[in-house]
Biopython code that builds the backbone (N, CA, C, O; Angstrom):
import numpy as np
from Bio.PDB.StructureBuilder import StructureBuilder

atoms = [
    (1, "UNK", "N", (1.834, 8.527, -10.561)),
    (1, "UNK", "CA", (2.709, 9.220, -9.634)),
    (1, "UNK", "C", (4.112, 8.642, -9.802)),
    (1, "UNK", "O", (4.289, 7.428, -9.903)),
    (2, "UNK", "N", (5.117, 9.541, -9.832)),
    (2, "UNK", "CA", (6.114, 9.037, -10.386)),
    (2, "UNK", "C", (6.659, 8.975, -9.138)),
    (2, "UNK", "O", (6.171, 9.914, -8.508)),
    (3, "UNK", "N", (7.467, 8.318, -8.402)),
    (3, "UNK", "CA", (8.786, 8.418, -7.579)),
    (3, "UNK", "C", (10.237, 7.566, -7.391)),
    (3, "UNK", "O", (10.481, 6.373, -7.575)),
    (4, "UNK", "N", (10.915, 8.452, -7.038)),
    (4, "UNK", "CA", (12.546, 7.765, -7.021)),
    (4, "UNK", "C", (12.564, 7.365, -5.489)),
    (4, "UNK", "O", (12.130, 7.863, -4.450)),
    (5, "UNK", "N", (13.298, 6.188, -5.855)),
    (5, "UNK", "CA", (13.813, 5.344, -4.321)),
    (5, "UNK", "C", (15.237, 5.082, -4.579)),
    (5, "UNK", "O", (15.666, 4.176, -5.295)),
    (6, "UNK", "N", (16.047, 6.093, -3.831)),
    (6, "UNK", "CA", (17.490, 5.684, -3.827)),
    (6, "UNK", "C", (17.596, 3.902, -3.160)),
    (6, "UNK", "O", (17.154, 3.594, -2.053)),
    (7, "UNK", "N", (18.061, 3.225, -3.822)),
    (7, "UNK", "CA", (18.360, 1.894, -3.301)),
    (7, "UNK", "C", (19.808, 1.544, -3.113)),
    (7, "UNK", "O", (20.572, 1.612, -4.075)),
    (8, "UNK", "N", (20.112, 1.274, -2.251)),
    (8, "UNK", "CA", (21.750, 0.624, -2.000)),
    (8, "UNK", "C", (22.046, -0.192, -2.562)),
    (8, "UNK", "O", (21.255, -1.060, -2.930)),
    (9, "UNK", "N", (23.399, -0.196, -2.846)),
    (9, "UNK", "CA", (24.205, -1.042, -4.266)),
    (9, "UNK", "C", (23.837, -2.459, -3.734)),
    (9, "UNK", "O", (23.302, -3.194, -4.564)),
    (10, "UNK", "N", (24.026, -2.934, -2.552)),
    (10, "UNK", "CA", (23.747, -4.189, -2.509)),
    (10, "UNK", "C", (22.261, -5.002, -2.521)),
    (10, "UNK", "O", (21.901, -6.012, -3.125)),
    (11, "UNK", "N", (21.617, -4.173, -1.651)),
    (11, "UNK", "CA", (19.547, -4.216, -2.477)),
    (11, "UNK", "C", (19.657, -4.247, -3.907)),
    (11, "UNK", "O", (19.209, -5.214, -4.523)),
    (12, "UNK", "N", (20.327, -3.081, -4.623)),
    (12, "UNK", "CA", (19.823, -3.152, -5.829)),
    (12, "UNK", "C", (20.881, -4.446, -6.635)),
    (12, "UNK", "O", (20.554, -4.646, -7.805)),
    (13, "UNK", "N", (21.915, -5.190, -6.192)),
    (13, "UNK", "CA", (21.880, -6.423, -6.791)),
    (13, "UNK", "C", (21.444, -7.188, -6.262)),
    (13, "UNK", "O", (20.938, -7.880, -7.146)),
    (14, "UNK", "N", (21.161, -7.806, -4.991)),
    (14, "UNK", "CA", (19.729, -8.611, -5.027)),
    (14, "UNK", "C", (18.669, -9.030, -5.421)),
    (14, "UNK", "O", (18.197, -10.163, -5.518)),
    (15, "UNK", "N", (18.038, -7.290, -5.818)),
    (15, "UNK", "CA", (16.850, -7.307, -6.302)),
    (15, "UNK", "C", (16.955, -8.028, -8.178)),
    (15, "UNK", "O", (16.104, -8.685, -8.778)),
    (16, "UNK", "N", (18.394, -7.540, -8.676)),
    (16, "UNK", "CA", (18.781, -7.722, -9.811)),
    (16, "UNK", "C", (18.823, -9.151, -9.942)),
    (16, "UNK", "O", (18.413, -9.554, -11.031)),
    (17, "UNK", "N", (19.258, -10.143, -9.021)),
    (17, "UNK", "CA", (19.571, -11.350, -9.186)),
    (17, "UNK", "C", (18.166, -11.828, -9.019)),
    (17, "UNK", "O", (17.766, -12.575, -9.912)),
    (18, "UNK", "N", (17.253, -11.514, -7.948)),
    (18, "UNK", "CA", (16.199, -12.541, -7.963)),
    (18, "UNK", "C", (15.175, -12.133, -9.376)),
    (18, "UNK", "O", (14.773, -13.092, -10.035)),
    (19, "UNK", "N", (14.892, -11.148, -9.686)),
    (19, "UNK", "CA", (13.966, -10.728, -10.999)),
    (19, "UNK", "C", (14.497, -11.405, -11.974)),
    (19, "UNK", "O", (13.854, -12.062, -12.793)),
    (20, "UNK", "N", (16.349, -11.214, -11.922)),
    (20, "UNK", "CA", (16.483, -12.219, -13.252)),
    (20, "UNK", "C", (16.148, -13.537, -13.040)),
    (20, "UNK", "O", (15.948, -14.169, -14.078)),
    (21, "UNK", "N", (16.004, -14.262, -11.798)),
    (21, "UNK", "CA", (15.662, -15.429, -11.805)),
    (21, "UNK", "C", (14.020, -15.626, -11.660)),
    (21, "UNK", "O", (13.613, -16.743, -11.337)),
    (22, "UNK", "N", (13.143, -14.632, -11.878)),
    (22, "UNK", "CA", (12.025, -15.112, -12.121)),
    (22, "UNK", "C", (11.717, -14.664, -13.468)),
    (22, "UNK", "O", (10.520, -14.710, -13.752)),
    (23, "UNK", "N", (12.405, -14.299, -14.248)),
    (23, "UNK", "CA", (12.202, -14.036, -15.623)),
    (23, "UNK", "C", (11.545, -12.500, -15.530)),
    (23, "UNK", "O", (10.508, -12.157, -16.098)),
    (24, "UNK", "N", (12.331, -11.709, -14.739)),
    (24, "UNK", "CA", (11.144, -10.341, -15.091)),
    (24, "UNK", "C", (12.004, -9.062, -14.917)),
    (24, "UNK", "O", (13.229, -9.157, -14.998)),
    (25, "UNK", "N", (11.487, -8.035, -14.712)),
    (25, "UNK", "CA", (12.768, -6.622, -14.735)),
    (25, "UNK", "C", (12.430, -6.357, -13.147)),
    (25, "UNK", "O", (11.518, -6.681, -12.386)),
    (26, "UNK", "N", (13.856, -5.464, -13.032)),
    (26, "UNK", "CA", (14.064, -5.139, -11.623)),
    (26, "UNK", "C", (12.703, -4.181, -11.096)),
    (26, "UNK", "O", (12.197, -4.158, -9.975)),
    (27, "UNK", "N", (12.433, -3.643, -11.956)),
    (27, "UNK", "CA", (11.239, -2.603, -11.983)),
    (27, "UNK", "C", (10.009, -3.271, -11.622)),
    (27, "UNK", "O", (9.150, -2.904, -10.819)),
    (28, "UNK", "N", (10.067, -4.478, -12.457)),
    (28, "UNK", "CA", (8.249, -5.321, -11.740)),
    (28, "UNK", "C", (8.428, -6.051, -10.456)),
    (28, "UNK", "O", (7.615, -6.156, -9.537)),
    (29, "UNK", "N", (9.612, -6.529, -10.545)),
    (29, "UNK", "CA", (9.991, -7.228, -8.733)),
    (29, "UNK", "C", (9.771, -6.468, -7.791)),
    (29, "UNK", "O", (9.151, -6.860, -6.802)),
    (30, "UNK", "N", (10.363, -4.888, -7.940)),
    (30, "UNK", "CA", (10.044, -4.201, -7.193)),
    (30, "UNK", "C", (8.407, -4.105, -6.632)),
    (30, "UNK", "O", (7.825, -4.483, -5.615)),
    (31, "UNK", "N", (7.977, -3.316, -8.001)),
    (31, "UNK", "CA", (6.479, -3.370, -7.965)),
    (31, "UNK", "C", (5.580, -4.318, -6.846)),
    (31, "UNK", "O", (4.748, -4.110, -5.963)),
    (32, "UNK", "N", (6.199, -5.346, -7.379)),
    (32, "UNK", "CA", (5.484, -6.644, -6.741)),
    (32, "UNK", "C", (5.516, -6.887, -5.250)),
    (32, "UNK", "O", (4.744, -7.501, -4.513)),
    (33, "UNK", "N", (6.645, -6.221, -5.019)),
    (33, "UNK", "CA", (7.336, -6.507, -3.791)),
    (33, "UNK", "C", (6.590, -5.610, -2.713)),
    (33, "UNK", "O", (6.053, -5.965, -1.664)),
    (34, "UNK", "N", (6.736, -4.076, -3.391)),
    (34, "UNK", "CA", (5.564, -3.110, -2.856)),
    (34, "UNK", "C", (4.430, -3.476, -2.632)),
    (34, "UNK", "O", (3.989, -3.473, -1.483)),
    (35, "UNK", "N", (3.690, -3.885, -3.711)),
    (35, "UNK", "CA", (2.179, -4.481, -3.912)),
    (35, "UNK", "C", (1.708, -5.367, -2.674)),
    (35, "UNK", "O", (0.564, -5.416, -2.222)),
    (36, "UNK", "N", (2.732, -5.997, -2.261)),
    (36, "UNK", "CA", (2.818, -7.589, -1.634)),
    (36, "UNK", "C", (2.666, -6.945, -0.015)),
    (36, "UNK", "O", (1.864, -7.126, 0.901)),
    (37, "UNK", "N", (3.718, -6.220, -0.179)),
    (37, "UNK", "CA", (3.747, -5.290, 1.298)),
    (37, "UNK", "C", (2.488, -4.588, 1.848)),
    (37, "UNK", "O", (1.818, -4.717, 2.872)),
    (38, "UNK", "N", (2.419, -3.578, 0.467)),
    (38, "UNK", "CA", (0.882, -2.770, 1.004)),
    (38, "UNK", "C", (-0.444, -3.738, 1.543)),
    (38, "UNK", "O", (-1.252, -3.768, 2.472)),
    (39, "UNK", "N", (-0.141, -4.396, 0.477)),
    (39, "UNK", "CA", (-1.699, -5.983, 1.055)),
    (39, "UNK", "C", (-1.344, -6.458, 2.044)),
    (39, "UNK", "O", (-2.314, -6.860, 2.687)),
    (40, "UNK", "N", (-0.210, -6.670, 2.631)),
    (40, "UNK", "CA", (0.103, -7.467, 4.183)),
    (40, "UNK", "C", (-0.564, -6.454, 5.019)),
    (40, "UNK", "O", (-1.505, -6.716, 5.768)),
    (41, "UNK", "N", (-0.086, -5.386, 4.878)),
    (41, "UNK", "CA", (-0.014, -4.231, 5.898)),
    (41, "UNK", "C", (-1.839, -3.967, 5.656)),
    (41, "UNK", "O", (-2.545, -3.974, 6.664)),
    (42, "UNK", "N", (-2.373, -3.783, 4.507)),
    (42, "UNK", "CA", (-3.724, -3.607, 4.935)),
    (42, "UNK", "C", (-4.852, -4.722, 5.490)),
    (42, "UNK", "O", (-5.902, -4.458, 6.075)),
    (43, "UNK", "N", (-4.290, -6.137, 5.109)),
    (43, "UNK", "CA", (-4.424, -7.423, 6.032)),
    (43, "UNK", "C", (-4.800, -7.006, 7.292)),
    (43, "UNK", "O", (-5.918, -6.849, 7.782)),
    (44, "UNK", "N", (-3.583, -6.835, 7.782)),
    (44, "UNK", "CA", (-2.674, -6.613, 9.493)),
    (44, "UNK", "C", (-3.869, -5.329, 10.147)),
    (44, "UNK", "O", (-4.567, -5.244, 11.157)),
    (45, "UNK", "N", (-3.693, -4.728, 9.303)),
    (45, "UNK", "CA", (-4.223, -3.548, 10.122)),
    (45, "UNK", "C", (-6.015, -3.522, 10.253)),
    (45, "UNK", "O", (-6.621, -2.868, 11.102)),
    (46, "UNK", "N", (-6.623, -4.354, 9.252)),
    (46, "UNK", "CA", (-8.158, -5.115, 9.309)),
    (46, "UNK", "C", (-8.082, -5.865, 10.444)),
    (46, "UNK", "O", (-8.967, -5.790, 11.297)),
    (47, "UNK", "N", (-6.980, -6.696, 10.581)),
    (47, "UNK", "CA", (-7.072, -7.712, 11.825)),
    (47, "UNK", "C", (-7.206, -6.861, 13.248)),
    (47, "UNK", "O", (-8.198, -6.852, 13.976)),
    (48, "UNK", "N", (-6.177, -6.276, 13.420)),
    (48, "UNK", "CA", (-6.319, -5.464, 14.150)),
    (48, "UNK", "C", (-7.949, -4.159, 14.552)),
    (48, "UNK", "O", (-8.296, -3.910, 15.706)),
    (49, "UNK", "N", (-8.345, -3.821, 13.844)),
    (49, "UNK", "CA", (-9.494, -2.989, 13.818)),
    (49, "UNK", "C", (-10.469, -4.096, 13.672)),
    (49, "UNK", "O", (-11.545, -3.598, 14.004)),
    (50, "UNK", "N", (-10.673, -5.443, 13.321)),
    (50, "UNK", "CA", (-11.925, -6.599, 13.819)),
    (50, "UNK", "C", (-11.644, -6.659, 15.319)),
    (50, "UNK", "O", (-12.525, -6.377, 16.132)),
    (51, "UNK", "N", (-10.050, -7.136, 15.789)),
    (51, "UNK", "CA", (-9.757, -7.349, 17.198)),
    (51, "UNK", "C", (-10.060, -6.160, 18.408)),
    (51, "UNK", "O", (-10.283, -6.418, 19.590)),
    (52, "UNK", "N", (-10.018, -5.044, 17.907)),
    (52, "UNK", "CA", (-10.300, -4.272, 18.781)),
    (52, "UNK", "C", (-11.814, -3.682, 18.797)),
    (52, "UNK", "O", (-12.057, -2.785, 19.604)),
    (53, "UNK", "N", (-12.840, -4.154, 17.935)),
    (53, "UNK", "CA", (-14.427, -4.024, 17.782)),
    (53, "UNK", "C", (-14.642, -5.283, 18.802)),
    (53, "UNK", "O", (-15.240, -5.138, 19.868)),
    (54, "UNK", "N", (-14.217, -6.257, 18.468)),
    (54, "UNK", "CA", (-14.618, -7.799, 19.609)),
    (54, "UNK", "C", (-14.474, -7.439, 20.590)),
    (54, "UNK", "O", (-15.368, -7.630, 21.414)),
    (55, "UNK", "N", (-13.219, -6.714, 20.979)),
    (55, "UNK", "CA", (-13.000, -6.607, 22.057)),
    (55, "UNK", "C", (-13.872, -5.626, 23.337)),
    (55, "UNK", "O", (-14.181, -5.845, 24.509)),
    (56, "UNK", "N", (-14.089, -4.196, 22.160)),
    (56, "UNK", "CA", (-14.735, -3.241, 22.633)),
    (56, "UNK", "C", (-16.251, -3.974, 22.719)),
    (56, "UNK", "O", (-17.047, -3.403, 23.465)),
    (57, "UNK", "N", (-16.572, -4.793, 22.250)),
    (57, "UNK", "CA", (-17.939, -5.200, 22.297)),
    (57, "UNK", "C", (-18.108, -6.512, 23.201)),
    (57, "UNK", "O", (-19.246, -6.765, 23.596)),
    (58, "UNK", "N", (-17.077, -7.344, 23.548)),
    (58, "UNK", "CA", (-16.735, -8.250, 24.419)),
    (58, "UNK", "C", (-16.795, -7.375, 26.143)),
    (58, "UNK", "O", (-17.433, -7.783, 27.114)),
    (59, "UNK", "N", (-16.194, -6.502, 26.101)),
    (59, "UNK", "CA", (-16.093, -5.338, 27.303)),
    (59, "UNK", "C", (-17.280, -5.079, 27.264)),
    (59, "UNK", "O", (-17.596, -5.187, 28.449)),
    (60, "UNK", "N", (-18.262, -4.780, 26.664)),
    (60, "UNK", "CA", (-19.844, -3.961, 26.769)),
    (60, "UNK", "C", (-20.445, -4.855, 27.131)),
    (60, "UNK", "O", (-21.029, -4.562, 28.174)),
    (61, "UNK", "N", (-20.672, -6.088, 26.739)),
    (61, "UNK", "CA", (-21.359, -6.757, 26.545)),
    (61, "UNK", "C", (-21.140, -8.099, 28.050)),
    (61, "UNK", "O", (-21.990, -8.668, 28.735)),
    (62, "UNK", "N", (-19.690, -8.168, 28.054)),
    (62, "UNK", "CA", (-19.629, -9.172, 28.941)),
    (62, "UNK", "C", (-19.211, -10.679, 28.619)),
    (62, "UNK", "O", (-18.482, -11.323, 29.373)),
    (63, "UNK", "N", (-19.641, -11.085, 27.655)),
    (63, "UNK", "CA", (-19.552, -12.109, 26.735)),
    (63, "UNK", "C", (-18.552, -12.361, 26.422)),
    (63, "UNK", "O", (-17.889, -11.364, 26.138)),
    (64, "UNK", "N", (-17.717, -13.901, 26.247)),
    (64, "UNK", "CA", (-16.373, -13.877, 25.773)),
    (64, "UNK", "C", (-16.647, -15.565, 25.956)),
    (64, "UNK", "O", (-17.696, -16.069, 26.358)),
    (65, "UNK", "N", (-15.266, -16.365, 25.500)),
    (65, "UNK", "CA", (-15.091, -17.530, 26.112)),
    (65, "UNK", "C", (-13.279, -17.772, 25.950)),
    (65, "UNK", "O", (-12.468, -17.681, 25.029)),
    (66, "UNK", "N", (-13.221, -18.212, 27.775)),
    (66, "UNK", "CA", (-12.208, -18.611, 27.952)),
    (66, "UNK", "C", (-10.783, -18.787, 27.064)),
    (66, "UNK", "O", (-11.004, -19.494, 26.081)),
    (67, "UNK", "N", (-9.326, -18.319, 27.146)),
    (67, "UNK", "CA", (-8.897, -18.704, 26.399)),
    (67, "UNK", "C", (-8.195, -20.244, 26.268)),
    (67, "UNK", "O", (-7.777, -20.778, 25.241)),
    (68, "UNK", "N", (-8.208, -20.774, 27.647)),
    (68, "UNK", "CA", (-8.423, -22.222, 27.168)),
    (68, "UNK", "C", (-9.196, -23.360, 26.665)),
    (68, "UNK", "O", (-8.931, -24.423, 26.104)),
    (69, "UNK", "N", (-10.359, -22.688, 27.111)),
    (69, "UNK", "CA", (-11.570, -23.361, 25.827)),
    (69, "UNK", "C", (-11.117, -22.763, 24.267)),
    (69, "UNK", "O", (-11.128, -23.623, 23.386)),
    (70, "UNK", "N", (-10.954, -22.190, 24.095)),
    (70, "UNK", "CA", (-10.186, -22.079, 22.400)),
    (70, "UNK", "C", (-9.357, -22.775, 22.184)),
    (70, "UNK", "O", (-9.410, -23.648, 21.318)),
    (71, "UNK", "N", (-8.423, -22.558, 22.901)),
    (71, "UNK", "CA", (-6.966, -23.369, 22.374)),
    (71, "UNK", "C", (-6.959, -25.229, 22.444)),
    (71, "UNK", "O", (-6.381, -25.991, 21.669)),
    (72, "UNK", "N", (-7.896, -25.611, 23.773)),
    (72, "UNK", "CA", (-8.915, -26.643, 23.375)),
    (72, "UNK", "C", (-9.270, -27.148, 22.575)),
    (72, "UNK", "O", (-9.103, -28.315, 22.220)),
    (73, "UNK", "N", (-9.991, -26.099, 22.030)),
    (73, "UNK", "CA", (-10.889, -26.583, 20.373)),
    (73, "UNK", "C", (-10.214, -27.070, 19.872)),
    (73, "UNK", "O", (-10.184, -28.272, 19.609)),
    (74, "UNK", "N", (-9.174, -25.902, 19.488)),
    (74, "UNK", "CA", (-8.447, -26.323, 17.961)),
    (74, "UNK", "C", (-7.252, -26.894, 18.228)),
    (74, "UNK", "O", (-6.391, -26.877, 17.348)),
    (75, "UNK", "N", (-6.935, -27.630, 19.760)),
    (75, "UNK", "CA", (-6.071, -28.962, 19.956)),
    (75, "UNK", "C", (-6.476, -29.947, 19.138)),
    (75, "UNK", "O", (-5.904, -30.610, 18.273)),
    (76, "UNK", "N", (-7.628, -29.919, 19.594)),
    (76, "UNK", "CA", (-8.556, -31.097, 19.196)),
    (76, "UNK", "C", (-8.692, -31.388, 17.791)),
    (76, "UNK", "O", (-8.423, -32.459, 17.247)),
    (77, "UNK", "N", (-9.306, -29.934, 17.046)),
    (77, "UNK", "CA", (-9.561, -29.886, 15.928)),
    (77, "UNK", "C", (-8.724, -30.399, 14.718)),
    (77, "UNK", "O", (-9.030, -31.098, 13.752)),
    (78, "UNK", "N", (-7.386, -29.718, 15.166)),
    (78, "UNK", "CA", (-6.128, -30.129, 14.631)),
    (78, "UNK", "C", (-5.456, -31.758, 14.530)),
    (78, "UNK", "O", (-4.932, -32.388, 13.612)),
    (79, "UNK", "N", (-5.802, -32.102, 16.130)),
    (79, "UNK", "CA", (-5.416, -33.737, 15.915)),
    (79, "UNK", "C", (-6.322, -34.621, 15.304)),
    (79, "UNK", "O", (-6.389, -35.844, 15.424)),
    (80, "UNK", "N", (-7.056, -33.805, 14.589)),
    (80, "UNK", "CA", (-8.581, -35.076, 13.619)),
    (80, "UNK", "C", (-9.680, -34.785, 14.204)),
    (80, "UNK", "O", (-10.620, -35.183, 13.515)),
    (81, "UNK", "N", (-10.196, -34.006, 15.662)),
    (81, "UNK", "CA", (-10.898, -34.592, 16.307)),
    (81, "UNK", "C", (-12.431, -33.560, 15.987)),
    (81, "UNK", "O", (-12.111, -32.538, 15.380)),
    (82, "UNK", "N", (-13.536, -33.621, 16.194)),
    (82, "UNK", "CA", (-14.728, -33.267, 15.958)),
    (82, "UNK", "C", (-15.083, -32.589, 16.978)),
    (82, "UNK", "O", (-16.243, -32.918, 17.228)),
    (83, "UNK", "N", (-14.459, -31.256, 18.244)),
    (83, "UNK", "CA", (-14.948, -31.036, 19.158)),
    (83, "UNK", "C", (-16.071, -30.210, 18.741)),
    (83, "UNK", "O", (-16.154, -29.795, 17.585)),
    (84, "UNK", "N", (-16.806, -29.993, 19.497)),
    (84, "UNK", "CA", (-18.338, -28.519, 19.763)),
    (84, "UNK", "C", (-17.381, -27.086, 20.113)),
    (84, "UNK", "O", (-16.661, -26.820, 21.075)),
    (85, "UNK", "N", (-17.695, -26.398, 19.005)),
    (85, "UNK", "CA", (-17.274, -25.064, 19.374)),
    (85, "UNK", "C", (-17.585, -24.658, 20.619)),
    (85, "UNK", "O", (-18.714, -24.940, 21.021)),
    (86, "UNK", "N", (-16.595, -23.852, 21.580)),
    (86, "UNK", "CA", (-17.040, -23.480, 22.678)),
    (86, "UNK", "C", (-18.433, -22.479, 22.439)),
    (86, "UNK", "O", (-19.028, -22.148, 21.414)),
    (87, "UNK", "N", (-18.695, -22.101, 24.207)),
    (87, "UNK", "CA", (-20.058, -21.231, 23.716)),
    (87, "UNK", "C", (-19.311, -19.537, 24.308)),
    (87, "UNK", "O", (-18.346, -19.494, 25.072)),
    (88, "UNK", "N", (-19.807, -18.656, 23.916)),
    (88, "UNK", "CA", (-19.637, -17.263, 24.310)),
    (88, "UNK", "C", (-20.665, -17.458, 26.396)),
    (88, "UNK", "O", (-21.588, -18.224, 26.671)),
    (89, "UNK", "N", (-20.267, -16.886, 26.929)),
    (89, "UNK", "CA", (-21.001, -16.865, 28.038)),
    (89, "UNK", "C", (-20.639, -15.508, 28.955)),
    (89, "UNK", "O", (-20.004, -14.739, 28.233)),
    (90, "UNK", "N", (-20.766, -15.125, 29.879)),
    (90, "UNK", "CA", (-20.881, -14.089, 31.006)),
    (90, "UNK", "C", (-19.412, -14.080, 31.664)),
    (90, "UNK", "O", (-19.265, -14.783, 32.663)),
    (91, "UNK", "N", (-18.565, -13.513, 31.296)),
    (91, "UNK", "CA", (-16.400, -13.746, 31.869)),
    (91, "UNK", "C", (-17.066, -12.811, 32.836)),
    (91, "UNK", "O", (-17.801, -11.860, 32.572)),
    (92, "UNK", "N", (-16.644, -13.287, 34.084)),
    (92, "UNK", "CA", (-16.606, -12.706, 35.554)),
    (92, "UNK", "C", (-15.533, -11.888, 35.847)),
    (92, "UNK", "O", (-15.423, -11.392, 36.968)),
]
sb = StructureBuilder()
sb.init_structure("model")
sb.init_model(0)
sb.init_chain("A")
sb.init_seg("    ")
for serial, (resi, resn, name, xyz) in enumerate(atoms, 1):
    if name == "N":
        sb.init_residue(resn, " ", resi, " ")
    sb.init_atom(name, np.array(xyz, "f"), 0.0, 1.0, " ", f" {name:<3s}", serial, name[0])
structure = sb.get_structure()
């Protein structure tokens, strides 16, 4: 699929300066740059569609744990420490 992207004089020396500084053409920076984007964005949007199944199933179900027992954990976890994962239980 072929397509044109009008780019503005100053994007398109940007883009010119950093490709020449990774040794490559304005054409694959681009590429790359796209490539890089589409994978964030289909990342982002997985995260999002796991977060809203937990959630919808957290709501059905009842089940959840606290969000200061999380942030807890991985206080802990983070400063060296060995805590017990919280447990899922019955959010009132």
């Amino acid at each position: 699929m072929a397509v044109s992207l009008r780019v503005p004089p100053e994007m398109k020396k940007k883009v010119e300066r950093l490709a020449q500084a990774q040794d490559t053409t304005a054409h694959a920076f681009m590429l790359k740059a796209i490539r890089e984007k589409v994978e964030a964005e289909e990342t982002r949007a997985a995260f999002h569609a796991e977060a809203r199944r937990r959630l919808a199933r957290m709501k059905q179900t009842g089940m959840g744990i606290p969000a200061e027992e999380v942030l807890a954990y991985f206080r802990e976890k983070a400063a060296g420490g060995n805590p017990r994962p919280p447990k899922a239980r019955k959010i009132v």
